[in-house]
N, CA and C atoms of all chains as a GROMACS GRO file, in nm:
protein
  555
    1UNK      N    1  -0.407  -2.496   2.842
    1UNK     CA    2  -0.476  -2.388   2.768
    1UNK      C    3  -0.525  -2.443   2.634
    2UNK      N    4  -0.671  -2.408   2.584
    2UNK     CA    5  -0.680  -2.533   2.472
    2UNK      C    6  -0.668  -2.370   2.367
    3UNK      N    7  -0.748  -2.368   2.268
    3UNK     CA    8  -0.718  -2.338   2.120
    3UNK      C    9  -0.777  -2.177   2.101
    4UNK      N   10  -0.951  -2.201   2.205
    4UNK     CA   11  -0.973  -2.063   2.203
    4UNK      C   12  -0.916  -1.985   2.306
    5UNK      N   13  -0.869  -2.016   2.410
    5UNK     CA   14  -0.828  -1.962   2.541
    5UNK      C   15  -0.682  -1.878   2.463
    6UNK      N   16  -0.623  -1.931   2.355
    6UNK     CA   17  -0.514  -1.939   2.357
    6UNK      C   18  -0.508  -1.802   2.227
    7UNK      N   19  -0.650  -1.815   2.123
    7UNK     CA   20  -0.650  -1.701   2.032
    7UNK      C   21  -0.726  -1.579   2.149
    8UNK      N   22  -0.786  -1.613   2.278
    8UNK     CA   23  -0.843  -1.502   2.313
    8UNK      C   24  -0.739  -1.436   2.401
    9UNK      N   25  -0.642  -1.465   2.433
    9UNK     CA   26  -0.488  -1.384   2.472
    9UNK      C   27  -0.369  -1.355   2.380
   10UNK      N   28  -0.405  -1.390   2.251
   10UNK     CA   29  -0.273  -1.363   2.156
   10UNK      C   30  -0.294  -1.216   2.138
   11UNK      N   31  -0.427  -1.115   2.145
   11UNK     CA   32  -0.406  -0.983   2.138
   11UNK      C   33  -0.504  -0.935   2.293
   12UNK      N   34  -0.403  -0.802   2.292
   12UNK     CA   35  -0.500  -0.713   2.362
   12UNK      C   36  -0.551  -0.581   2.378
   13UNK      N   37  -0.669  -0.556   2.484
   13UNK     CA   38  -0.730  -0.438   2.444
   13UNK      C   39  -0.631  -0.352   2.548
   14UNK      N   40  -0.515  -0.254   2.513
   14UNK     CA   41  -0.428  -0.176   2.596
   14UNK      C   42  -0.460  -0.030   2.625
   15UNK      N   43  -0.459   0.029   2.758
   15UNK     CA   44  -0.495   0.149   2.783
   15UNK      C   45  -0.349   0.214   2.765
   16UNK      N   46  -0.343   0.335   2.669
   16UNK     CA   47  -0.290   0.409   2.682
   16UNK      C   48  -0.261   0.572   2.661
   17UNK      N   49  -0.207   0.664   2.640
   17UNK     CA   50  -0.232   0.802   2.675
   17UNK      C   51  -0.336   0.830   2.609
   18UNK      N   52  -0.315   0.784   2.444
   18UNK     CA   53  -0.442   0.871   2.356
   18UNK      C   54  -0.580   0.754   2.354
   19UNK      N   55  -0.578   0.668   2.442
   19UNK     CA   56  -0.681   0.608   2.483
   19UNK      C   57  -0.686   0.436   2.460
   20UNK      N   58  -0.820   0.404   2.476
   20UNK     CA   59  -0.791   0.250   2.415
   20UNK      C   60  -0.747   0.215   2.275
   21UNK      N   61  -0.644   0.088   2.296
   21UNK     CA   62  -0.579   0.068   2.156
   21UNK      C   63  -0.575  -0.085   2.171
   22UNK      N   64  -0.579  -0.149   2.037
   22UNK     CA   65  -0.586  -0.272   1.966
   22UNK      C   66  -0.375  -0.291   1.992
   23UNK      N   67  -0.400  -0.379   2.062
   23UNK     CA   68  -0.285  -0.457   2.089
   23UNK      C   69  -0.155  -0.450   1.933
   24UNK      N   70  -0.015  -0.487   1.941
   24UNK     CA   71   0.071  -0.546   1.799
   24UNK      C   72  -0.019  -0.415   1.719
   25UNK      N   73  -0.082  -0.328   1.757
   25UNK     CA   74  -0.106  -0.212   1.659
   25UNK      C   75  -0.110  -0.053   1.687
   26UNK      N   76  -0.141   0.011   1.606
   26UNK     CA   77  -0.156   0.204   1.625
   26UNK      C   78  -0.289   0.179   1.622
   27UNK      N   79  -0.433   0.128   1.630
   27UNK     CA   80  -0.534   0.085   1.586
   27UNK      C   81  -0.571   0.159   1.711
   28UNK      N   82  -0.695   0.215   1.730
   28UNK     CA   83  -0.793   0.323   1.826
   28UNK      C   84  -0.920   0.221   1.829
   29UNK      N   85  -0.935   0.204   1.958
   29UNK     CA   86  -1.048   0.099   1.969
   29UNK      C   87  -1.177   0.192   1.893
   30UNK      N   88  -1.194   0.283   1.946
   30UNK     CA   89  -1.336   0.339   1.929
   30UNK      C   90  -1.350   0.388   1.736
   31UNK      N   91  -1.216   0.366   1.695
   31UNK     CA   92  -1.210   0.423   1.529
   31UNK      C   93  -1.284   0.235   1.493
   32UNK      N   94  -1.234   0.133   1.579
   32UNK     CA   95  -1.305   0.008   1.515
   32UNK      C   96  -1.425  -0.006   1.529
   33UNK      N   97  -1.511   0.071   1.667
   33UNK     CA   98  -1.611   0.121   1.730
   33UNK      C   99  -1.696   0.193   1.571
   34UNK      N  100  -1.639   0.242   1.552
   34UNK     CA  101  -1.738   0.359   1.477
   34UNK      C  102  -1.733   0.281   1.328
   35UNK      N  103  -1.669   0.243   1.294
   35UNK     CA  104  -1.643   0.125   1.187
   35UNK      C  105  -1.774   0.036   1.189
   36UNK      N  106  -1.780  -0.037   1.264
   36UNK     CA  107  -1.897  -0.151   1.291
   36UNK      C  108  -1.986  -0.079   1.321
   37UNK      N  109  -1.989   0.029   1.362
   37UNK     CA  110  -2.148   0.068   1.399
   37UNK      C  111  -2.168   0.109   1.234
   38UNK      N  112  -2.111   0.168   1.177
   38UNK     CA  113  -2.128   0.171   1.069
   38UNK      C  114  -2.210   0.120   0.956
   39UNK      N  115  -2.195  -0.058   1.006
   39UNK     CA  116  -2.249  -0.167   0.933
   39UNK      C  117  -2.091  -0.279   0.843
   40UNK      N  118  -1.966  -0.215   0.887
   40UNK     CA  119  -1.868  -0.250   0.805
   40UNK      C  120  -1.840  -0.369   0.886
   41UNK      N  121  -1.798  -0.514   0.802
   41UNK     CA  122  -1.779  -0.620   0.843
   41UNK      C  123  -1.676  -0.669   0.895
   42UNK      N  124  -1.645  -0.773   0.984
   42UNK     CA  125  -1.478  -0.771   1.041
   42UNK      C  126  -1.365  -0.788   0.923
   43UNK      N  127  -1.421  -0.832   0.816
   43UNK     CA  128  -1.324  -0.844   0.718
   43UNK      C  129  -1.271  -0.673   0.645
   44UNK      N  130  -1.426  -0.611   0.654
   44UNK     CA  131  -1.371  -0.482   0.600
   44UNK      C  132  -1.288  -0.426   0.713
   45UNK      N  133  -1.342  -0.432   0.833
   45UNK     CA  134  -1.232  -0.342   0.894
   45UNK      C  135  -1.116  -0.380   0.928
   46UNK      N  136  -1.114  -0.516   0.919
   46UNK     CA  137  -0.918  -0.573   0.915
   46UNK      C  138  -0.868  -0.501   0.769
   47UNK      N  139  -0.935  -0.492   0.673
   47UNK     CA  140  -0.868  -0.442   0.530
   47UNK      C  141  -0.820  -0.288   0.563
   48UNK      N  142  -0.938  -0.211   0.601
   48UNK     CA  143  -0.908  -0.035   0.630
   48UNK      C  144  -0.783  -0.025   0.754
   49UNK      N  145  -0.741  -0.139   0.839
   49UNK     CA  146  -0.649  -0.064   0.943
   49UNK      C  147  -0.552  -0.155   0.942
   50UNK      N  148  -0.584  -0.273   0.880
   50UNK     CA  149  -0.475  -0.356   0.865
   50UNK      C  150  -0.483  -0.455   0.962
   51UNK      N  151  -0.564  -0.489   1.034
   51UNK     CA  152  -0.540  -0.558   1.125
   51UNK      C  153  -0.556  -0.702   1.111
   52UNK      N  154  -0.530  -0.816   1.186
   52UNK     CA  155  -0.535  -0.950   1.167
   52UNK      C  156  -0.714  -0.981   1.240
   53UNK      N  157  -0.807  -1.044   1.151
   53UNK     CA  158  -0.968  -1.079   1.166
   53UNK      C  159  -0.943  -1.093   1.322
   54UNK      N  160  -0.835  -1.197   1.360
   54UNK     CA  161  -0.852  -1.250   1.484
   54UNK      C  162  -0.837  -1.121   1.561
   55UNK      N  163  -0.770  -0.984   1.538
   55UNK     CA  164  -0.740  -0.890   1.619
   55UNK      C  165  -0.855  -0.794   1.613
   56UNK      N  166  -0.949  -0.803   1.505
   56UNK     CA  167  -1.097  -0.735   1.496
   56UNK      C  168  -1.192  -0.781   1.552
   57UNK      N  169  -1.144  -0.926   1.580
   57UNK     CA  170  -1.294  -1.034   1.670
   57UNK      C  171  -1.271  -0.983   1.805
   58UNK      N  172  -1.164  -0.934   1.859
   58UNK     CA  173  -1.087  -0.955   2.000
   58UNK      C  174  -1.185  -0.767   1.989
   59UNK      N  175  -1.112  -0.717   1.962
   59UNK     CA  176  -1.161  -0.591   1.979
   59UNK      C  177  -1.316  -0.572   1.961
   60UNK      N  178  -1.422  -0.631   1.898
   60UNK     CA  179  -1.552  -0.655   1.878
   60UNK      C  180  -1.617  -0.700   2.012
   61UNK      N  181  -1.548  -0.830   2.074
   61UNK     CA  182  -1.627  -0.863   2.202
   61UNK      C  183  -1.572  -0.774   2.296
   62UNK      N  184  -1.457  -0.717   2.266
   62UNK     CA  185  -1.418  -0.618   2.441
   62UNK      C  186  -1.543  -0.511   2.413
   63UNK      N  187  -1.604  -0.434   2.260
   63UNK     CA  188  -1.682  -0.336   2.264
   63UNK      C  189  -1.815  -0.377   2.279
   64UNK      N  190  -1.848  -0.531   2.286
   64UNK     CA  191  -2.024  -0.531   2.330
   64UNK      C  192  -1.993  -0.545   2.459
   65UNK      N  193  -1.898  -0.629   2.560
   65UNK     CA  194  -1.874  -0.626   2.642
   65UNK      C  195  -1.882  -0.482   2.744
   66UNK      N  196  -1.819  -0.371   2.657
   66UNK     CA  197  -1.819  -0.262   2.748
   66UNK      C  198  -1.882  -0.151   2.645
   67UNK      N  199  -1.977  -0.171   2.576
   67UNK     CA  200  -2.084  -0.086   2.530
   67UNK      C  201  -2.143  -0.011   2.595
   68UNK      N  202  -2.188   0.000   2.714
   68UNK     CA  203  -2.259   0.098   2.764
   68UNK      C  204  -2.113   0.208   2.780
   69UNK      N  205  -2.023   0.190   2.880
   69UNK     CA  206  -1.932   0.297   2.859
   69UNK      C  207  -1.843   0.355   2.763
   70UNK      N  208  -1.821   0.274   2.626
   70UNK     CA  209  -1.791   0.272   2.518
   70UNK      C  210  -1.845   0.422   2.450
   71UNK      N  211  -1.998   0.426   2.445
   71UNK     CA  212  -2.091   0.487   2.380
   71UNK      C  213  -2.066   0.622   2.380
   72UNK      N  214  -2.052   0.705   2.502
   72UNK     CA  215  -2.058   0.888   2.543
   72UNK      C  216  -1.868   0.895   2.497
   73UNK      N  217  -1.760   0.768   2.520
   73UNK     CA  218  -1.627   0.787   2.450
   73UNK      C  219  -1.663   0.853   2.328
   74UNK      N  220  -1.713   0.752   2.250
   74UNK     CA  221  -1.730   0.755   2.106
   74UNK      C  222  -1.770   0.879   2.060
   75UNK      N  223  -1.902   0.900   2.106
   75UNK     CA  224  -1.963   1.044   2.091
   75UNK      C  225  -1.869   1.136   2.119
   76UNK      N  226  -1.830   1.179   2.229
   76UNK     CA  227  -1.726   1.266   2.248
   76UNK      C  228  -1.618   1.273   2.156
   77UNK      N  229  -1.527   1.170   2.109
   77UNK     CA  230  -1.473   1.149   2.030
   77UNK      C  231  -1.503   1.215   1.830
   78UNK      N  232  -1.624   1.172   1.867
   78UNK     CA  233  -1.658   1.203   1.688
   78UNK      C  234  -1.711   1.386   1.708
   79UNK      N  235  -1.772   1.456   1.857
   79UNK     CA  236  -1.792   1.553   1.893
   79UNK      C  237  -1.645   1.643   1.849
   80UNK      N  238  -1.541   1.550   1.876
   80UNK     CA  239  -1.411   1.621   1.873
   80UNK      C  240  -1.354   1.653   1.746
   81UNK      N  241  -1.370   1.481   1.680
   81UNK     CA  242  -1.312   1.543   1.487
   81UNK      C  243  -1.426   1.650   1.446
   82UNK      N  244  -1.572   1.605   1.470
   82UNK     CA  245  -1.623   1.796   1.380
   82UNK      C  246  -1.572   1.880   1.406
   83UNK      N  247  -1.503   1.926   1.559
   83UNK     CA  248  -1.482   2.082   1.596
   83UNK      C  249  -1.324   2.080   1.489
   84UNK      N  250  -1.272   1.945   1.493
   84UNK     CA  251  -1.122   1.939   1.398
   84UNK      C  252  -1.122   2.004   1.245
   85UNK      N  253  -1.190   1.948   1.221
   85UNK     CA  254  -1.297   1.945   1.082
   85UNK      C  255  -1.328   2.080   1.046
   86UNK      N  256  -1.421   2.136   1.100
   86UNK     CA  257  -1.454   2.277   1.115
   86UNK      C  258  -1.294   2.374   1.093
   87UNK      N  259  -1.241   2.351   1.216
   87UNK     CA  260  -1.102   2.473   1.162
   87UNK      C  261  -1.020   2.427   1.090
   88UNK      N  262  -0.995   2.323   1.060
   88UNK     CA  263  -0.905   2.282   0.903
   88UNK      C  264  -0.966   2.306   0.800
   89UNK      N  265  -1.110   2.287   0.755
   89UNK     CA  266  -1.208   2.353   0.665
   89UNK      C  267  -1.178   2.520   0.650
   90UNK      N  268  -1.196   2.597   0.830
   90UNK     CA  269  -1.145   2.744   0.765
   90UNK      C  270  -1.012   2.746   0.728
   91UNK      N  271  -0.928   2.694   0.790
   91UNK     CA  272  -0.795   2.699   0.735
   91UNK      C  273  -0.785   2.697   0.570
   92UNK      N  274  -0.843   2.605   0.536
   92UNK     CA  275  -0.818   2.566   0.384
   92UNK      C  276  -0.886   2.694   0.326
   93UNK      N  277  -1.036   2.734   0.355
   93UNK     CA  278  -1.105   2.828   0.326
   93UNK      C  279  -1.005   2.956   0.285
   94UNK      N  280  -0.926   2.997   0.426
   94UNK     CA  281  -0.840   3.104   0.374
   94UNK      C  282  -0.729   3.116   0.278
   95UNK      N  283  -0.660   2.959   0.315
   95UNK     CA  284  -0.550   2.932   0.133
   95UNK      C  285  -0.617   2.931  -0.010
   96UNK      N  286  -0.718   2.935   0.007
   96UNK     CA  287  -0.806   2.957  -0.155
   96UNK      C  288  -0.790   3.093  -0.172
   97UNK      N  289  -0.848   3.148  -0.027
   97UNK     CA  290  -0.865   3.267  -0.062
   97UNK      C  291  -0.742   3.375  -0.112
   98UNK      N  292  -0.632   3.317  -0.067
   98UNK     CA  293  -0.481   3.371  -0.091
   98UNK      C  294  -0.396   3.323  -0.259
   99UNK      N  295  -0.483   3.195  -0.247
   99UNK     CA  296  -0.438   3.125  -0.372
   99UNK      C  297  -0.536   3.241  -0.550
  100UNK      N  298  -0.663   3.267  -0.469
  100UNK     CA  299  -0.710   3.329  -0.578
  100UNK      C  300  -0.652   3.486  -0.608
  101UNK      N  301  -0.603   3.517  -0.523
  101UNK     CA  302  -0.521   3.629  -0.562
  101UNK      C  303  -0.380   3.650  -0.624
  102UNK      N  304  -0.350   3.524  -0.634
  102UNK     CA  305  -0.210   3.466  -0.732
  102UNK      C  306  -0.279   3.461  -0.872
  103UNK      N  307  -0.132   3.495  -0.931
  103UNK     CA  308  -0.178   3.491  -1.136
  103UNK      C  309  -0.222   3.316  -1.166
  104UNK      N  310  -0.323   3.320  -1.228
  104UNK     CA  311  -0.362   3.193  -1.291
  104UNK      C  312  -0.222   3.110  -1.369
  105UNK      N  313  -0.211   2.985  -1.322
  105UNK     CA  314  -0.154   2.912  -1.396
  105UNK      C  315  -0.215   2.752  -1.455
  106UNK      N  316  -0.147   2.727  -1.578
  106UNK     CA  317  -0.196   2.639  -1.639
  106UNK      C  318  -0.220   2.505  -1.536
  107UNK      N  319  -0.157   2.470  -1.471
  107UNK     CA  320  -0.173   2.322  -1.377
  107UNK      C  321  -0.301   2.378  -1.311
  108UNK      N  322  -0.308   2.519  -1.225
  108UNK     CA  323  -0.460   2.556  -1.149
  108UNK      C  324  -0.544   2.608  -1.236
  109UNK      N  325  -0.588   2.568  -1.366
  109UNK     CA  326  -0.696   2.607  -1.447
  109UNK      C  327  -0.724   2.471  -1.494
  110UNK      N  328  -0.637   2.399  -1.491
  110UNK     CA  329  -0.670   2.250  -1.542
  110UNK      C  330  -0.720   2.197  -1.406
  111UNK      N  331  -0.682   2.212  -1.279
  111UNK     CA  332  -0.732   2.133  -1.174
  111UNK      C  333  -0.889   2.211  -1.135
  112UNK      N  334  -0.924   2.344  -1.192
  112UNK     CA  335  -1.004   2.427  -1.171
  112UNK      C  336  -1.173   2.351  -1.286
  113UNK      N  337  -1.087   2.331  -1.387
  113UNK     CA  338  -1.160   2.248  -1.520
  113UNK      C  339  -1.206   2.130  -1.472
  114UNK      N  340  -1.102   2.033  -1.398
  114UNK     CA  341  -1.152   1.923  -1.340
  114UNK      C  342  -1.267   1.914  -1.274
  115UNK      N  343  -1.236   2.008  -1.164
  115UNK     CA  344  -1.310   2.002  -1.023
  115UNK      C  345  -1.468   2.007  -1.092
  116UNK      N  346  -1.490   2.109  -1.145
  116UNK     CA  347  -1.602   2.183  -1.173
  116UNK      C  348  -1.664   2.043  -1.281
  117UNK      N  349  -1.610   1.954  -1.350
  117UNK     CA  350  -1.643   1.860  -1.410
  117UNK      C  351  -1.679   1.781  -1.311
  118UNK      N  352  -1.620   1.753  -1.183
  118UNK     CA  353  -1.663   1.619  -1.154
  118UNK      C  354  -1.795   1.667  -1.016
  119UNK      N  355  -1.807   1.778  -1.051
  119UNK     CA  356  -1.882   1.888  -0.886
  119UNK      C  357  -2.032   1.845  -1.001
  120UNK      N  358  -2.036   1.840  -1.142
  120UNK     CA  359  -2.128   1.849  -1.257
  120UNK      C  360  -2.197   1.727  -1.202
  121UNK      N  361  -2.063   1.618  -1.254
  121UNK     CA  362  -2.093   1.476  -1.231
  121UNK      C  363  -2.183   1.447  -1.121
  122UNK      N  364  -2.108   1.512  -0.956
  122UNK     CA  365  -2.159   1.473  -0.879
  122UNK      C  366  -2.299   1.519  -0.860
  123UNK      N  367  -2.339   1.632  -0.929
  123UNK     CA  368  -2.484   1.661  -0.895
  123UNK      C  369  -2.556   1.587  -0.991
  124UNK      N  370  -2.546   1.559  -1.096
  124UNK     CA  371  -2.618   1.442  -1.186
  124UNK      C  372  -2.671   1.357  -1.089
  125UNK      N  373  -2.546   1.270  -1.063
  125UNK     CA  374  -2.552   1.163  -0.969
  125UNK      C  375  -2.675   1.177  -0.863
  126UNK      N  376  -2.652   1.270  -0.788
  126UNK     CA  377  -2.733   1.312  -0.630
  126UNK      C  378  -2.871   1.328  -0.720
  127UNK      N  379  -2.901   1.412  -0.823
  127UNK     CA  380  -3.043   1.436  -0.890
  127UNK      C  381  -3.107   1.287  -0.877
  128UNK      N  382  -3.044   1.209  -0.995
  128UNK     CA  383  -3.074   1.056  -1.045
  128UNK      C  384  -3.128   1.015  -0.897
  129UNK      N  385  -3.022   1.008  -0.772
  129UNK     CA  386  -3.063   0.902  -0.673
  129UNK      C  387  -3.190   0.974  -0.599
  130UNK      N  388  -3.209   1.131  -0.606
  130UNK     CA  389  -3.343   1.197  -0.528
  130UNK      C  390  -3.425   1.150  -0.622
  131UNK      N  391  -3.436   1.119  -0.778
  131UNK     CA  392  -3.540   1.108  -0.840
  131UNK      C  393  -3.603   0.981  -0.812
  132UNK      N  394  -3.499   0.923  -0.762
  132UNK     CA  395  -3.523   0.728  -0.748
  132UNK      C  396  -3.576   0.703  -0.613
  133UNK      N  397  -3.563   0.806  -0.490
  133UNK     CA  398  -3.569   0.751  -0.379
  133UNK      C  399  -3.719   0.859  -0.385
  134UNK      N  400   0.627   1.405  -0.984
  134UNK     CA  401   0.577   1.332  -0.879
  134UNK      C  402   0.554   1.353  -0.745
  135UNK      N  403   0.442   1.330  -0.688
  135UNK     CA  404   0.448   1.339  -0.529
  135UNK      C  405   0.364   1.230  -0.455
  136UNK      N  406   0.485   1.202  -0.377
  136UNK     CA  407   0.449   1.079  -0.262
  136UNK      C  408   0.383   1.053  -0.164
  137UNK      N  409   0.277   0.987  -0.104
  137UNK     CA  410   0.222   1.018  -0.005
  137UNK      C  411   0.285   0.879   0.049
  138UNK      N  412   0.333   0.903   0.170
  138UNK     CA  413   0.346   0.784   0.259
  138UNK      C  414   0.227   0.743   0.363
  139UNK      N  415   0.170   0.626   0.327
  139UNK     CA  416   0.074   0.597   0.436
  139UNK      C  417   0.110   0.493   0.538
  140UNK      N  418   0.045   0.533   0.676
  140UNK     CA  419   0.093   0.486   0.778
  140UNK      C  420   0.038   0.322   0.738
  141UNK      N  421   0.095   0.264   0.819
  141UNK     CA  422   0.087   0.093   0.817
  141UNK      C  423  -0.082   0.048   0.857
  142UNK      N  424  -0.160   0.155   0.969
  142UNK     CA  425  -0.258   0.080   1.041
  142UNK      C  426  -0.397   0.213   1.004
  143UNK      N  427  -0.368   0.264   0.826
  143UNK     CA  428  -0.456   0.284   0.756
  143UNK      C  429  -0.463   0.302   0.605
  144UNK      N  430  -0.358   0.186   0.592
  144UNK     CA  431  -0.338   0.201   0.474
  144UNK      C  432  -0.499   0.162   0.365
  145UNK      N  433  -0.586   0.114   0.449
  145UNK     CA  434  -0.735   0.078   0.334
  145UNK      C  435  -0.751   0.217   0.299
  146UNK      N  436  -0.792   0.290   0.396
  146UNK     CA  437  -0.850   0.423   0.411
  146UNK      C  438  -0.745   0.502   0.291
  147UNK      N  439  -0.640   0.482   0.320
  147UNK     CA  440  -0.568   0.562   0.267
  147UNK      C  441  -0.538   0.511   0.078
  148UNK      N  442  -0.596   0.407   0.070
  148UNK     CA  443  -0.647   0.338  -0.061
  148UNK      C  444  -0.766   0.390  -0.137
  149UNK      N  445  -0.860   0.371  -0.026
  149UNK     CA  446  -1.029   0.418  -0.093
  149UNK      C  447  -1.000   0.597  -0.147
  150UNK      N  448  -0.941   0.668  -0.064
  150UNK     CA  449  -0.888   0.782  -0.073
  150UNK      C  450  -0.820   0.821  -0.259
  151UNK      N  451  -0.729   0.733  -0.271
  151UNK     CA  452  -0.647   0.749  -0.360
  151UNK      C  453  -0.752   0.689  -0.515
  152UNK      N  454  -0.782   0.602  -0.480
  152UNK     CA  455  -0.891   0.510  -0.609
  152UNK      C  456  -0.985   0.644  -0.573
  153UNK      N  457  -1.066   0.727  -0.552
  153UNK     CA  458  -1.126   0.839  -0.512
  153UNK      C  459  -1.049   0.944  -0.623
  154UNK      N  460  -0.960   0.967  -0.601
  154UNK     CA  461  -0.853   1.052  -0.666
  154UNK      C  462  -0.835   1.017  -0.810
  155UNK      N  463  -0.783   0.880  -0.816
  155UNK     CA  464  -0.755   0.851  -0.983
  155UNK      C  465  -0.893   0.843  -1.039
  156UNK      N  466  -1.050   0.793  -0.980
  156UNK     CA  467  -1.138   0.779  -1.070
  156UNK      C  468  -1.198   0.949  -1.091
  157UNK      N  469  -1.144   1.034  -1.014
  157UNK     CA  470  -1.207   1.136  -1.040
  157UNK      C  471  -1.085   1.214  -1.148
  158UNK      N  472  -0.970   1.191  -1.175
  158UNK     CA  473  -0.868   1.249  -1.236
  158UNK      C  474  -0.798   1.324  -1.187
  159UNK      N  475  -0.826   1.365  -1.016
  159UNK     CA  476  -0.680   1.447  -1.008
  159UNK      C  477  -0.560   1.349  -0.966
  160UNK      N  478  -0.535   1.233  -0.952
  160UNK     CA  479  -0.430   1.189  -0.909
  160UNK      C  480  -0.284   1.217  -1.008
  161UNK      N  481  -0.368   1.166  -1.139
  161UNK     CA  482  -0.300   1.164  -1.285
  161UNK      C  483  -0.235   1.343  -1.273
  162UNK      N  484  -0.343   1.426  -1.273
  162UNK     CA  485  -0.322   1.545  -1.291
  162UNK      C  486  -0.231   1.630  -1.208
  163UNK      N  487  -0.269   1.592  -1.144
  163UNK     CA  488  -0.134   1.650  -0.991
  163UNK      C  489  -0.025   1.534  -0.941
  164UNK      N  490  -0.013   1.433  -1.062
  164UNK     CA  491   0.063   1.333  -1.058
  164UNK      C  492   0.139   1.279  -0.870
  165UNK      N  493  -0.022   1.268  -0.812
  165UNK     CA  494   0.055   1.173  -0.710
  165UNK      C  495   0.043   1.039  -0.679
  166UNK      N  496   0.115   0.957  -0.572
  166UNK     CA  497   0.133   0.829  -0.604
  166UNK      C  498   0.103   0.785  -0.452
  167UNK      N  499   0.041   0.682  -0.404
  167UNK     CA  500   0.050   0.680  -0.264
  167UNK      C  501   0.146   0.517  -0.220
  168UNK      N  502   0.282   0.519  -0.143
  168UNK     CA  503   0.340   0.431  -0.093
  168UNK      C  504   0.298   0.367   0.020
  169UNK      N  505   0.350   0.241   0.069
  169UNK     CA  506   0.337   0.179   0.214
  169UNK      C  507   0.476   0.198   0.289
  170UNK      N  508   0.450   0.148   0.368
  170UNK     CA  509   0.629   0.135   0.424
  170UNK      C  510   0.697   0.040   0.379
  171UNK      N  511   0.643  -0.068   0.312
  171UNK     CA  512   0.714  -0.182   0.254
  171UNK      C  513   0.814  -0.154   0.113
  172UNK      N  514   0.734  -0.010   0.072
  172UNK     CA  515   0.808   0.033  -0.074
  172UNK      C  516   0.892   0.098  -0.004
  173UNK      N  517   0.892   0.124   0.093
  173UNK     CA  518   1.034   0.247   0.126
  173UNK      C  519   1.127   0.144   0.197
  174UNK      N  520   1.113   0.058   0.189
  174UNK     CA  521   1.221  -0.047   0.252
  174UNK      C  522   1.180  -0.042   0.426
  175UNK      N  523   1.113   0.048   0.499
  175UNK     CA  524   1.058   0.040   0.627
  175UNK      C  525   1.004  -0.114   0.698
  176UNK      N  526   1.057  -0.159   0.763
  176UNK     CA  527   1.026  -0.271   0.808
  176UNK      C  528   0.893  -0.263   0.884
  177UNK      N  529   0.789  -0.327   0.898
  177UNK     CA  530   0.688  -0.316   0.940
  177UNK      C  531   0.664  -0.366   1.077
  178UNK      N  532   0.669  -0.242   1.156
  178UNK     CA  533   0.641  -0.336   1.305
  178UNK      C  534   0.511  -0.256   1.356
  179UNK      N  535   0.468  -0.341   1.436
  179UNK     CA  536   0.276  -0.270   1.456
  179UNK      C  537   0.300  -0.153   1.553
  180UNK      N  538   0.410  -0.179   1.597
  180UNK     CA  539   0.399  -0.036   1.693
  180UNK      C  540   0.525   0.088   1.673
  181UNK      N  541   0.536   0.079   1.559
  181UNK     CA  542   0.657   0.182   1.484
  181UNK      C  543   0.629   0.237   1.499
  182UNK      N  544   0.693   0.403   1.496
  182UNK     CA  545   0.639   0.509   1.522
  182UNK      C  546   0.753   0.617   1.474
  183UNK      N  547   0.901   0.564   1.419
  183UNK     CA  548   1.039   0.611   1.379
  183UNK      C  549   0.954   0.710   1.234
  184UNK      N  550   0.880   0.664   1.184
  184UNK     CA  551   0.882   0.711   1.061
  184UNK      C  552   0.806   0.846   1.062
  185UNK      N  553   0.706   0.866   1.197
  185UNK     CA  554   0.666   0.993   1.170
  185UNK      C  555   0.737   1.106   1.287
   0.00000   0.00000   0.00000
């Protein structure tokens, strides 16, 4: 067995219940999937999941390799966190709404002061980059 | 203080998150702190799963 034979079996791509997974990890093939389509580099995405480059290269050729069936996963997949997304959004929606009917306290008027400072910031920001683009 | 423990196989994410937090000021303000498993003495194995 020479040197690459030998890094292209030190990890693998494993099927299991909650789907394909990056070998020696908790790593979700299609979360490395959506990563790189992204534009994020194997170095960034070994940094965000922790993984070893050699275990991001391994997972990179199994997904051009099986790209065509890869693709409607993925979708489905990201189809699934919006609908997630959506009812944890109302969820939260209704603890505000419970929270604003509690007496004001100093820690939630200061985090209230914040927010609204950096909501300022952020529309500055968004103006500047529509004025530029 | 309050702790967030982040899992081992997102801890970047769970970085960009927190630098997110302190440059905007609530981290300071709601004084939280985010750990790995290495600060909690948790031995790091890729397929742990004891801790959650």
């Amino acid at each position: 067995m020479n040197l690459r034979d030998d890094w292209n079996t030190r990890y693998q791509i494993l099927e299991t219940d909650s789907g394909l997974q990056i070998s020696e990890s908790r790593v979700m093939l299609l979360d490395v999937m959506e990563a790189h389509n992204e534009g994020d580099s194997v170095y960034q995405i070994s940094q965000t999941f922790n993984l070893t480059p050699l275990q991001v290269q391994i997972a990179l050729e199994y997904i051009e390799k099986h790209r065509a069936a890869l693709e409607p996963q993925l979708a489905r997949a990201i189809q699934l966190r919006q609908k997630r997304e959506v009812y944890y959004q109302d969820l939260a929606a209704g603890r505000w709404e419970k929270i604003a009917q509690l007496p004001m306290t100093p820690l939630r008027a200061a985090f209230y002061a914040l927010r609204e400072k950096n909501r300022q910031v952020a529309g500055e920001t968004n103006a500047v980059h529509s004025e530029r683009s | 203080m309050q702790f967030i423990l982040s899992d081992h196989n997102c801890e970047g994410q769970a970085k960009a998150i927190l630098h997110v937090l302190r440059y905007q000021g609530y981290a300071s303000l709601l004084s939280i702190a985010l750990l790995f498993f290495h600060d909690v003495g948790v031995t790091i194995h890729p397929t742990l799963t004891l801790p959650w």
